[in-house]
C-alpha positions as CSV (number, residue, x, y, z in Angstrom):
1,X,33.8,100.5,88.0
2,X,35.6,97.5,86.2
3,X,38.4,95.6,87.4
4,X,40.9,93.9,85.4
5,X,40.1,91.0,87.1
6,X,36.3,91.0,86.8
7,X,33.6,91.0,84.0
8,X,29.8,92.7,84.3
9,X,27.5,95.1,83.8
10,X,27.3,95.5,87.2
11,X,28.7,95.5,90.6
12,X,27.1,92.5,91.1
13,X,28.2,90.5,88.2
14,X,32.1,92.1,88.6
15,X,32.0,90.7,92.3
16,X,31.0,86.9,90.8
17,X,33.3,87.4,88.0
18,X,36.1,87.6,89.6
19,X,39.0,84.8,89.6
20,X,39.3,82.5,92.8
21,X,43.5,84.2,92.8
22,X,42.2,87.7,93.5
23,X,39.1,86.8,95.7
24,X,38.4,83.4,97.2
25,X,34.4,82.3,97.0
26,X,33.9,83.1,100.8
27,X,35.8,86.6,100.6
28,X,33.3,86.9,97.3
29,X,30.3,86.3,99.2
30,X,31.5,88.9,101.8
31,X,32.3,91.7,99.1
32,X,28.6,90.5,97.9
33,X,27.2,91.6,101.3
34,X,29.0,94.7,101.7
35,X,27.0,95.2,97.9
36,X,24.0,94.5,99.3
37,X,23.9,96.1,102.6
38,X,25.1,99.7,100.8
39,X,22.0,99.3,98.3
40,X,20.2,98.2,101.4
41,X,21.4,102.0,103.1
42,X,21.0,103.9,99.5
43,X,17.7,103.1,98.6
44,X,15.9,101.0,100.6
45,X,15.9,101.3,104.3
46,X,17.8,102.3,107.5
47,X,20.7,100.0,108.3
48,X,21.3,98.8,111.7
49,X,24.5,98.7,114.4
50,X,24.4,94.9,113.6
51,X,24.1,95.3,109.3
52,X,27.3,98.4,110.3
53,X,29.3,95.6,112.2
54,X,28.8,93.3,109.2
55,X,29.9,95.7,106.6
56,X,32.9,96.8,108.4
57,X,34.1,93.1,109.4
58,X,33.0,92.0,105.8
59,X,35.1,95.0,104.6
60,X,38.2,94.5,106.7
61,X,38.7,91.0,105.7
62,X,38.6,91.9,102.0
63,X,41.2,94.9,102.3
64,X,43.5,92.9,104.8
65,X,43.4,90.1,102.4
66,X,43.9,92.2,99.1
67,X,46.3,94.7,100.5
68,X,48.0,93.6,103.7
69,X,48.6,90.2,104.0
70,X,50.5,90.2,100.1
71,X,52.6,93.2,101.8
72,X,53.2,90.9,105.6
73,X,53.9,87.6,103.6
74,X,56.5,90.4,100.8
75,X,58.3,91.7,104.3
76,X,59.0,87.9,106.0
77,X,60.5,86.6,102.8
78,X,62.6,89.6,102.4
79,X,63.2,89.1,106.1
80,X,64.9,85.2,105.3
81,X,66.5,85.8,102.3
82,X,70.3,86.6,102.5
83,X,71.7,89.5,102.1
């Protein structure tokens, strides 16, 4: 699944394709681990509490990033400017 943002064959390759605007390099490397730990569950081996803790937090951060800190930051400057 390609994003505008992103070049590859791959998940992998979409994930280090994309631009530092839409992802920074440490919510890149977290979006990377989410990658891995769900191949890890598909087709390798039985994921742990600690690997599920990961890949929600990981998770988390990239969604609040993406989605609701643009909407939080969109709200307070609404808030200030006149009406």
């Amino acid at each position: 699944m390609a994003s505008a943002n992103s070049k590859g064959d791959d998940l992998k390759a979409e994930i280090a394709s994309l631009p530092v605007e839409t992802l920074s390099a440490a919510l890149r490397d977290a979006a990377a681990q989410v990658r891995l730990i769900g191949n890890d569950a598909a087709h390798v081996r039985e994921i742990t509490d600690k690997d599920l803790n990961h890949l929600l937090l990981f998770t988390e951060e990239i969604l609040h990033h993406l989605f609701v800190l643009p909407h939080r930051l969109e709200e307070a400057e609404k808030k200030r400017k006149p009406t």
